[in-house]
N, CA, C and O atoms as a printed pandas DataFrame, in Angstrom:
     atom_number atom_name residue_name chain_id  residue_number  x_coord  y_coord  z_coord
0              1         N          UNK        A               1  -15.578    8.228   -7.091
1              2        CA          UNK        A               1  -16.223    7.447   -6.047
2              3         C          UNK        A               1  -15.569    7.772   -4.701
3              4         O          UNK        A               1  -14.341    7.702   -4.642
4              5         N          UNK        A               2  -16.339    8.156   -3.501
5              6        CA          UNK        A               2  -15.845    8.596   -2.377
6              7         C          UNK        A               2  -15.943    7.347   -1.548
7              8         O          UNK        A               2  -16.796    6.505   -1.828
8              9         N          UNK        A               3  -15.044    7.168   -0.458
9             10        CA          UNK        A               3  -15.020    5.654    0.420
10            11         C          UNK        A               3  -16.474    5.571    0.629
11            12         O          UNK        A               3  -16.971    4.532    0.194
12            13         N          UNK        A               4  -17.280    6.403    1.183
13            14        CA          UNK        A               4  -18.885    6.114    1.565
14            15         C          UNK        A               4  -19.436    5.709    0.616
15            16         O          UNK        A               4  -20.492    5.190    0.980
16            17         N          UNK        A               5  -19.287    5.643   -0.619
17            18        CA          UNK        A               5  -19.942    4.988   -1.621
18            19         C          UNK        A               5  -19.743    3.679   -2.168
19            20         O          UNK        A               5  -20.363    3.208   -3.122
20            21         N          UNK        A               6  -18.546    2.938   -1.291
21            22        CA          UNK        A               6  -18.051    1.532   -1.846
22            23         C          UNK        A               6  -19.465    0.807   -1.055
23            24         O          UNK        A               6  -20.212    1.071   -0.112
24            25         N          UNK        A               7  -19.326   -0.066   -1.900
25            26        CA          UNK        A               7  -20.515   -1.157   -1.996
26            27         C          UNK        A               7  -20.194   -1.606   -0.150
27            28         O          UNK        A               7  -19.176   -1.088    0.310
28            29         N          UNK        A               8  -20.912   -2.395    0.697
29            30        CA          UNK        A               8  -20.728   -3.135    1.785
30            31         C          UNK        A               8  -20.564   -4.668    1.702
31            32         O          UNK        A               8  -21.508   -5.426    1.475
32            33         N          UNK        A               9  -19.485   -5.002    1.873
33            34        CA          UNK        A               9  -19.437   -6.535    1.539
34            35         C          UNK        A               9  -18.114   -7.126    2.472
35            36         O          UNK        A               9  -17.137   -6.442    2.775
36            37         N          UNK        A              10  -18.312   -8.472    2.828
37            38        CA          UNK        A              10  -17.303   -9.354    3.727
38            39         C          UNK        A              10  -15.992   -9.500    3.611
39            40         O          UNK        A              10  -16.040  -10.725    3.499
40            41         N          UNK        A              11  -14.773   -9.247    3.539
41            42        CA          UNK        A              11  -13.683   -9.169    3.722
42            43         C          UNK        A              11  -12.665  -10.169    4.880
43            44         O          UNK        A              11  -13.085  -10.280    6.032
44            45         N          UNK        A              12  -11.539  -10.758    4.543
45            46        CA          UNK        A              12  -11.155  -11.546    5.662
46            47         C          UNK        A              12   -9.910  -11.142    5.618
47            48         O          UNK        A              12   -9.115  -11.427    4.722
48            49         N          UNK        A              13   -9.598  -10.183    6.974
49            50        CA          UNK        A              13   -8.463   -9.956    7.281
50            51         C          UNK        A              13   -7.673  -11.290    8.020
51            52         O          UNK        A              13   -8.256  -12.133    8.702
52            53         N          UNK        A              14   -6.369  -11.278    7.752
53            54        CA          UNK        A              14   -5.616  -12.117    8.150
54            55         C          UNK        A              14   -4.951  -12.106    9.389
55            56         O          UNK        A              14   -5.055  -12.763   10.425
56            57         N          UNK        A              15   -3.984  -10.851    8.865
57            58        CA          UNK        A              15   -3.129  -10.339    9.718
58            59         C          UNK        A              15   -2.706   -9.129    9.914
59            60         O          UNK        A              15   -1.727   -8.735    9.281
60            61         N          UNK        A              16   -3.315   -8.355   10.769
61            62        CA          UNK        A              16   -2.936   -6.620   11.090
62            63         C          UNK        A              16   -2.217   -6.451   12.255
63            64         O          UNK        A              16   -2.525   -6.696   13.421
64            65         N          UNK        A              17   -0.945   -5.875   11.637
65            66        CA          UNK        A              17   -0.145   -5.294   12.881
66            67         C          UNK        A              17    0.685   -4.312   12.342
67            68         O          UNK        A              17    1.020   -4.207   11.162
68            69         N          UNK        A              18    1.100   -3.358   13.598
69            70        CA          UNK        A              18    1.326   -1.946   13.600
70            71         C          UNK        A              18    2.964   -2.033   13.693
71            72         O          UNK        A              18    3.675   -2.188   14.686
72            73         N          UNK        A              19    3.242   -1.908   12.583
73            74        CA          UNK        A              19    5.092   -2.038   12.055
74            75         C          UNK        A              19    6.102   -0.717   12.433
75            76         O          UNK        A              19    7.315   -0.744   12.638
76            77         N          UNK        A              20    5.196    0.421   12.453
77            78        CA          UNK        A              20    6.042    1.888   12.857
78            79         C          UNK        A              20    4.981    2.996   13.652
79            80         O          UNK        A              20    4.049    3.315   12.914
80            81         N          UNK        A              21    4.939    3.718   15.166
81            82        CA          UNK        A              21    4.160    4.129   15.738
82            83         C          UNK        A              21    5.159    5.871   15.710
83            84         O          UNK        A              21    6.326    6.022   16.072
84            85         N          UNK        A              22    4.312    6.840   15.221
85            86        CA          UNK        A              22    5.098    8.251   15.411
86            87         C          UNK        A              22    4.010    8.890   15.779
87            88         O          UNK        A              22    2.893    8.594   15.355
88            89         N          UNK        A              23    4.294   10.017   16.774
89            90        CA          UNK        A              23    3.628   10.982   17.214
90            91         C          UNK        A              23    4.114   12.045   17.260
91            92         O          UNK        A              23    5.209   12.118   17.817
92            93         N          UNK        A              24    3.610   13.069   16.795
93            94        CA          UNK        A              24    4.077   14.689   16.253
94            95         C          UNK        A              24    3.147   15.055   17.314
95            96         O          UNK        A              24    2.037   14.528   17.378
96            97         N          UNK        A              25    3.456   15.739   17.965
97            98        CA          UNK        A              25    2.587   16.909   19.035
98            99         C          UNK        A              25    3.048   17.958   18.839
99           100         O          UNK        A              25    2.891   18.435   19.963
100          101         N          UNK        A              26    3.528   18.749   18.254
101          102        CA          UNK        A              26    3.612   19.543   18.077
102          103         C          UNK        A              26    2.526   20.102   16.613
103          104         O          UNK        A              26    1.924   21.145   16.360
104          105         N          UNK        A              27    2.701   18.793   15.914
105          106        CA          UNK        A              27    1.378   18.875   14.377
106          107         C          UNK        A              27   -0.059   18.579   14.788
107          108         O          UNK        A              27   -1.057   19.048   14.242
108          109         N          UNK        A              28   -0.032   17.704   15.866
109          110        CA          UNK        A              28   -0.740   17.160   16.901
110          111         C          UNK        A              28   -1.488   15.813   15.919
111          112         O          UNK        A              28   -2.668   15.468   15.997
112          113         N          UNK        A              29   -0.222   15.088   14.835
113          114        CA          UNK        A              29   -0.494   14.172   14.395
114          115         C          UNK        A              29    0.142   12.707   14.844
115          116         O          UNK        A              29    1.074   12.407   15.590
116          117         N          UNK        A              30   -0.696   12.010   14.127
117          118        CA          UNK        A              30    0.117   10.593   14.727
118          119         C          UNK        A              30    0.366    9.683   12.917
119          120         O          UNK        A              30   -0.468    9.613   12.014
120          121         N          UNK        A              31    1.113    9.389   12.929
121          122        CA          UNK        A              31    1.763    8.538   11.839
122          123         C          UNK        A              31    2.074    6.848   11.960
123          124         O          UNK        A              31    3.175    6.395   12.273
124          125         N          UNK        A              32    1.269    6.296   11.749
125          126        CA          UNK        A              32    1.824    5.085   11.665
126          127         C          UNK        A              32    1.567    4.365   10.381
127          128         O          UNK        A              32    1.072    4.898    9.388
128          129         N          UNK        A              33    2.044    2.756   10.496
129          130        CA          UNK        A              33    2.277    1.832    9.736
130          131         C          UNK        A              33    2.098    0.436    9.649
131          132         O          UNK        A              33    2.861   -0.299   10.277
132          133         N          UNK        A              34    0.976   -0.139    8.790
133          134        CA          UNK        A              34    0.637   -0.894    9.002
134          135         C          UNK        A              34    0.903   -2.370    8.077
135          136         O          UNK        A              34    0.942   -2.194    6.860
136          137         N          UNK        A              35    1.082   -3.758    8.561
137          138        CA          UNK        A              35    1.110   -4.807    7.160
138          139         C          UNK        A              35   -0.179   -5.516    7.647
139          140         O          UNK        A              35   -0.460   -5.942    8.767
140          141         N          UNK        A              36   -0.860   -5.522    6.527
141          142        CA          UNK        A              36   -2.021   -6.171    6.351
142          143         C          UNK        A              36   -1.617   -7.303    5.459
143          144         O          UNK        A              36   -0.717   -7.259    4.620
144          145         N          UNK        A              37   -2.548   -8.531    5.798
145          146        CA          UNK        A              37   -2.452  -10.072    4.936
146          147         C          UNK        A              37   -3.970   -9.881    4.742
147          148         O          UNK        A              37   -4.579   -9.773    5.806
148          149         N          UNK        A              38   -4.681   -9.817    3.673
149          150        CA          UNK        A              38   -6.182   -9.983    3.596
150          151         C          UNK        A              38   -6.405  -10.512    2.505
151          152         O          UNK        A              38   -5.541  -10.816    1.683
152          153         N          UNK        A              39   -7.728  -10.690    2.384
153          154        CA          UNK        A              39   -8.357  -11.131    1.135
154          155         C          UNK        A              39   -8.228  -10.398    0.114
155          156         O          UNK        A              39   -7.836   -9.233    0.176
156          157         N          UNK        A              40   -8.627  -11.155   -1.229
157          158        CA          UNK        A              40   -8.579  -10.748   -2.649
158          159         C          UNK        A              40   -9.473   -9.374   -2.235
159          160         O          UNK        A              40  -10.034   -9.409   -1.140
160          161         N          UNK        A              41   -9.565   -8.649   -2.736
161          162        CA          UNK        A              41  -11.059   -7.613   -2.909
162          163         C          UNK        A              41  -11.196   -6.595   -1.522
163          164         O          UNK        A              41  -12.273   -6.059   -1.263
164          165         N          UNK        A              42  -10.139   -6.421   -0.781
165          166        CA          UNK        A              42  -10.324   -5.411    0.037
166          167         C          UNK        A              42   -9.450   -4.525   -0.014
167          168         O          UNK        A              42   -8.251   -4.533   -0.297
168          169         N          UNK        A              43  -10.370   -3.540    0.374
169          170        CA          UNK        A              43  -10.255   -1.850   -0.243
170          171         C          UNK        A              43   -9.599   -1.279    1.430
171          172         O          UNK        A              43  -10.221   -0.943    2.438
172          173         N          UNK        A              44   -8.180   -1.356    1.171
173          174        CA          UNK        A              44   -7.364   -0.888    2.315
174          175         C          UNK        A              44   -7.762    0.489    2.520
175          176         O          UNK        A              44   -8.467    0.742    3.498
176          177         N          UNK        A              45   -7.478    1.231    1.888
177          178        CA          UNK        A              45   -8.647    2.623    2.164
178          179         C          UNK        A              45   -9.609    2.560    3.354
179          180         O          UNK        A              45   -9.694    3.113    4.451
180          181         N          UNK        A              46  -10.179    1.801    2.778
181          182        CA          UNK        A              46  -11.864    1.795    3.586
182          183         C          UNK        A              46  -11.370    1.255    4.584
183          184         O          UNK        A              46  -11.907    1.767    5.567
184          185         N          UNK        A              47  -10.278    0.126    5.033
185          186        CA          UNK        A              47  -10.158   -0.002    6.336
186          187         C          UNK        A              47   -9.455    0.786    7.175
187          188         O          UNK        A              47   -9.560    0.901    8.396
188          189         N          UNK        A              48   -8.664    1.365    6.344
189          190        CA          UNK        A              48   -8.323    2.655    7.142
190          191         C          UNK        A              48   -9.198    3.864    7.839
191          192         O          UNK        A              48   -9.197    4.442    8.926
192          193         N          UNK        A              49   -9.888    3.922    6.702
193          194        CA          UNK        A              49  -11.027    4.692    7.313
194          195         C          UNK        A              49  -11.997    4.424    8.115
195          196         O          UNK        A              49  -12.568    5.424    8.551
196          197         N          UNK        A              50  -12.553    2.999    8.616
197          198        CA          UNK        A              50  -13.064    2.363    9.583
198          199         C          UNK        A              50  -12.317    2.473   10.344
199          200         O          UNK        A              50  -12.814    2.994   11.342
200          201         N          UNK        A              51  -10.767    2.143   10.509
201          202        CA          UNK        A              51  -10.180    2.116   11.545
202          203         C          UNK        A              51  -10.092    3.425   12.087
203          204         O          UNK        A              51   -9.903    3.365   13.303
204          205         N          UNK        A              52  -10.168    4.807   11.568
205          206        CA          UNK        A              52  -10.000    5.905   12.097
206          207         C          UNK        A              52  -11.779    6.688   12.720
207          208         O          UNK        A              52  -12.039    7.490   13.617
208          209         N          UNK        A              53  -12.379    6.180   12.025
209          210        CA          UNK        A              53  -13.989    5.674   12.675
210          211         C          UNK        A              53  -13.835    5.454   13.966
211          212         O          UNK        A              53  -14.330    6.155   14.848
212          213         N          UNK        A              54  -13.076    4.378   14.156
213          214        CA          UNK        A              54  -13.384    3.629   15.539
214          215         C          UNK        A              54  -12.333    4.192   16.675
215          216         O          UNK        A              54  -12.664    3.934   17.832
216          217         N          UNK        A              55  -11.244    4.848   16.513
217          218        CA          UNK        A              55  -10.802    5.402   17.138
218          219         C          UNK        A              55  -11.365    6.549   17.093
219          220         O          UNK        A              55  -10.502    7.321   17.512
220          221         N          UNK        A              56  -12.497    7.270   16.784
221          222        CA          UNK        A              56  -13.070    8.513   16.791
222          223         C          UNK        A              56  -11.895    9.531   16.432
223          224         O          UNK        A              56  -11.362   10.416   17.101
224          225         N          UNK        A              57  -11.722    9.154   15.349
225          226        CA          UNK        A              57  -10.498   10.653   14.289
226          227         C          UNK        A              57  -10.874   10.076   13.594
227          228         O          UNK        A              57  -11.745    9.209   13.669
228          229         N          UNK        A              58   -9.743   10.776   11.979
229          230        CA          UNK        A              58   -9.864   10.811   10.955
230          231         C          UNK        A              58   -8.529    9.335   10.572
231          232         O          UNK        A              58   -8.137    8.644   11.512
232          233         N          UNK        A              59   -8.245    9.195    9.779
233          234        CA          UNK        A              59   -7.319    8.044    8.797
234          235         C          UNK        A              59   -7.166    8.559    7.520
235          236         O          UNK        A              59   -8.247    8.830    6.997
236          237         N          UNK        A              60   -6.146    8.797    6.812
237          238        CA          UNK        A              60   -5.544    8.500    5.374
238          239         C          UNK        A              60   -4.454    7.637    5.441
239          240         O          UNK        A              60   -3.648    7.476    6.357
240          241         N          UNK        A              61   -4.546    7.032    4.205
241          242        CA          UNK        A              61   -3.702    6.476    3.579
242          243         C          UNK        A              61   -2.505    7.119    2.979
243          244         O          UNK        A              61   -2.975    7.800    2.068
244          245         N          UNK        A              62   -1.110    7.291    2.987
245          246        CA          UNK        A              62   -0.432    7.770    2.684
246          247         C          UNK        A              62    0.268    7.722    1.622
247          248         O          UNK        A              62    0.609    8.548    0.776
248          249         N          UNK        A              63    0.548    5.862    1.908
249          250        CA          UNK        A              63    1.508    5.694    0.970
250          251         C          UNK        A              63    1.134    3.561    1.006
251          252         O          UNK        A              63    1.274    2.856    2.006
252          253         N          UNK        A              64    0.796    3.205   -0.025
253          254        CA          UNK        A              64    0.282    1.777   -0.114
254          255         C          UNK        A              64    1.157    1.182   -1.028
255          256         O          UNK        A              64    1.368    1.650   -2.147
256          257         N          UNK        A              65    1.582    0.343   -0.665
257          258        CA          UNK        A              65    2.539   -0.890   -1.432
258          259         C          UNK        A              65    1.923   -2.644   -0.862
259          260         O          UNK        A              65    1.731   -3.212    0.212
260          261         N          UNK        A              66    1.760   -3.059   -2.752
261          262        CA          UNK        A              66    0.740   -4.551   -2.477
262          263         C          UNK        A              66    2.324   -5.103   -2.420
263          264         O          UNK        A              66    2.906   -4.828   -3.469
264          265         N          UNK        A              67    3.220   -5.864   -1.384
265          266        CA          UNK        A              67    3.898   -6.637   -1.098
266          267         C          UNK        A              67    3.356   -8.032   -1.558
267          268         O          UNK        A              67    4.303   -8.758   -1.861
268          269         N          UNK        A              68    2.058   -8.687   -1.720
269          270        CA          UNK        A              68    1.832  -10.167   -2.349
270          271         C          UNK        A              68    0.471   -9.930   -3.063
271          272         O          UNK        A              68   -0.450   -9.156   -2.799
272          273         N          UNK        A              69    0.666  -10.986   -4.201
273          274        CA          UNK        A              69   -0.064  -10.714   -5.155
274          275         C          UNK        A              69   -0.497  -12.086   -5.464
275          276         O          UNK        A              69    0.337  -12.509   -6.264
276          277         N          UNK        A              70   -1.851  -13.483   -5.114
277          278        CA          UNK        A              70   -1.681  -14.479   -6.096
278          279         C          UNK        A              70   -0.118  -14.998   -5.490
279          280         O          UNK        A              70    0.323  -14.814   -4.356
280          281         N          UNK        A              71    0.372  -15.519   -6.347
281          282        CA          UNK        A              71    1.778  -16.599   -6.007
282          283         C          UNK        A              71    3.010  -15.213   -6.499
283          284         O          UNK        A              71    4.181  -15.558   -6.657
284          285         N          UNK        A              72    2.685  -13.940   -6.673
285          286        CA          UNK        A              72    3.941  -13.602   -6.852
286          287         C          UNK        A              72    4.218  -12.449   -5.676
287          288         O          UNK        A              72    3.237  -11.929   -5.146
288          289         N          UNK        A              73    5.493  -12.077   -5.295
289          290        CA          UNK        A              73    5.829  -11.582   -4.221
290          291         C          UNK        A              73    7.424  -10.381   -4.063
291          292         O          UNK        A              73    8.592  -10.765   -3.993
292          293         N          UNK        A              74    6.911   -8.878   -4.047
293          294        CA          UNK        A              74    7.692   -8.253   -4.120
294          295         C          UNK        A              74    9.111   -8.726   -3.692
295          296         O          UNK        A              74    9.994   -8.143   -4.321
296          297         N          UNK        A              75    9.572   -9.667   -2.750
297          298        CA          UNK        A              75   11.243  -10.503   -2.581
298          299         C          UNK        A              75   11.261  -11.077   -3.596
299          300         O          UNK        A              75   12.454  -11.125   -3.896
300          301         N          UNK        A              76   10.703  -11.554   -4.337
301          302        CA          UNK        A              76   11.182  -12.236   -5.680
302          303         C          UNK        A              76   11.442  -11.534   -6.889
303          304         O          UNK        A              76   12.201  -11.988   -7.746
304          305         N          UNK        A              77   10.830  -10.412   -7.003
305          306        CA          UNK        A              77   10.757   -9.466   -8.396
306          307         C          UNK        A              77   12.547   -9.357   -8.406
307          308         O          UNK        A              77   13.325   -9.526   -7.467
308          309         N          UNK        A              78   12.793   -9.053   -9.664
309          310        CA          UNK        A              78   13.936   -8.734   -9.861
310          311         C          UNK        A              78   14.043   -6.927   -9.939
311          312         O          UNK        A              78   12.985   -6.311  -10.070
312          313         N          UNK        A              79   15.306   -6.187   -9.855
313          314        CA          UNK        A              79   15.245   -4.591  -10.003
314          315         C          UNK        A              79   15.067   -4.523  -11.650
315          316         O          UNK        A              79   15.696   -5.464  -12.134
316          317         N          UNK        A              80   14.565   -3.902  -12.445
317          318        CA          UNK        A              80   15.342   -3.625  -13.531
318          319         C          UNK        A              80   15.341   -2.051  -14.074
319          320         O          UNK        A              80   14.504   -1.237  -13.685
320          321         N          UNK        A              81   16.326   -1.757  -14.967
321          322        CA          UNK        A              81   16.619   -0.006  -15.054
322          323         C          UNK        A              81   15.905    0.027  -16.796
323          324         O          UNK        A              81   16.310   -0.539  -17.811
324          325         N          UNK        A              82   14.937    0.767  -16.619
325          326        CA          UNK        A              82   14.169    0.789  -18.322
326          327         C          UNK        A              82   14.861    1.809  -18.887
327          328         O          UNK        A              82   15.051    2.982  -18.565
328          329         N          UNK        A              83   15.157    1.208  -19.686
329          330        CA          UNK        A              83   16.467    2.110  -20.864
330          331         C          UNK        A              83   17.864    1.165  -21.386
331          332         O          UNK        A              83   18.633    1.016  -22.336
332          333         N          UNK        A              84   17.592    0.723  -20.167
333          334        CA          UNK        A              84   18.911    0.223  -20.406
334          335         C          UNK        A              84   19.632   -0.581  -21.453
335          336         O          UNK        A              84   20.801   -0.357  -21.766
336          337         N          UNK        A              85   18.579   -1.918  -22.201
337          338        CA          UNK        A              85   18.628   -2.492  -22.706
338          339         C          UNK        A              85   18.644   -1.531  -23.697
339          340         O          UNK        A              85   19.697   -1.494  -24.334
340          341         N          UNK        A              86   17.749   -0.706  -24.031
341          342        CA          UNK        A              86   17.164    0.038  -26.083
342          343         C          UNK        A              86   18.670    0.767  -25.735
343          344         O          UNK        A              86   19.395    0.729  -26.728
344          345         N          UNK        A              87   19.199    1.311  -24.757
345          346        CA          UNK        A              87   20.224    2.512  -25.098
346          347         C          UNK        A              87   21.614    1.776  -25.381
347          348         O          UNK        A              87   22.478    2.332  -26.060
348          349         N          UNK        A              88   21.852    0.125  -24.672
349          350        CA          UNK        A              88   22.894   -0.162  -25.156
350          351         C          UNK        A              88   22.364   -0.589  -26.817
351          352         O          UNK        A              88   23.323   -0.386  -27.562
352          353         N          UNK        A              89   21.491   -0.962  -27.384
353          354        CA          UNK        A              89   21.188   -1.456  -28.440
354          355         C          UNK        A              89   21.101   -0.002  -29.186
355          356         O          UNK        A              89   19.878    0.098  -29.285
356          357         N          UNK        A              90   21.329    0.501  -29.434
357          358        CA          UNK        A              90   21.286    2.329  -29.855
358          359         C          UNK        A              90   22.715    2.363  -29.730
359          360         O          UNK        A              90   23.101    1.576  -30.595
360          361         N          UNK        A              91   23.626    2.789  -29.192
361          362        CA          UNK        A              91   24.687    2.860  -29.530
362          363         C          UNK        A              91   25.133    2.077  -30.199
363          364         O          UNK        A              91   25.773    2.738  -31.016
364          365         N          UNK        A              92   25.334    0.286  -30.613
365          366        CA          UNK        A              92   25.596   -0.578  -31.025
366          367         C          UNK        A              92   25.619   -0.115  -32.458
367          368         O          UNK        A              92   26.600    0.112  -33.166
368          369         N          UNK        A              93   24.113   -0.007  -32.789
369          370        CA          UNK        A              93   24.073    0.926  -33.628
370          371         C          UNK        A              93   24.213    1.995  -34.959
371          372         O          UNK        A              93   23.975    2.109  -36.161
372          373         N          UNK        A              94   24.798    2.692  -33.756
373          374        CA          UNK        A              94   25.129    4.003  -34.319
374          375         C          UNK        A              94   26.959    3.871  -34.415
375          376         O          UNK        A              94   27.688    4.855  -34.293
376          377         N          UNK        A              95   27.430    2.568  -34.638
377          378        CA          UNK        A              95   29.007    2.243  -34.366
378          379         C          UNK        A              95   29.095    1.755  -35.749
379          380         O          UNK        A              95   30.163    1.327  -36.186
């Protein structure tokens, strides 16, 4: 499915603002960064790509991280290292 093919439907942005502004002239690109607060069901993509619409260029997405989800929220997650647990339980073991 290509962005021109997502369905057209209402969306409620919250809060858009521009967190990191870079300009390469020499690539003759511009890089920035954005935090969006929006509704359930919007396709950050596509607003990127509207937004690069309306500035008459192009927009990709680079790199997307959902920071809130519903009631849960990347500051709350804990780190954890997968292995860690089966490999101390594996040596235990093998003792």
């Amino acid at each position: 499915m290509h962005i021109h093919d997502l369905p057209i439907k209402s969306v409620e942005i919250y809060e858009l603002s521009c967190t990191s502004f870079l300009k390469n002239e020499e690539k003759q690109s511009i890089h920035f960064s954005l935090h969006v607060r929006c509704s359930s069901g919007t396709y950050i993509r596509s607003l990127i790509h509207d937004i690069g619409k309306m500035l008459s260029t192009g927009a990709t997405v680079t790199e997307l991280r959902r920071m809130h989800i519903g009631g849960y929220s990347v500051a709350d997650a804990e780190q954890i290292t997968i292995g860690t647990e089966y490999e101390r339980m594996e040596r235990h073991e093998t003792r």
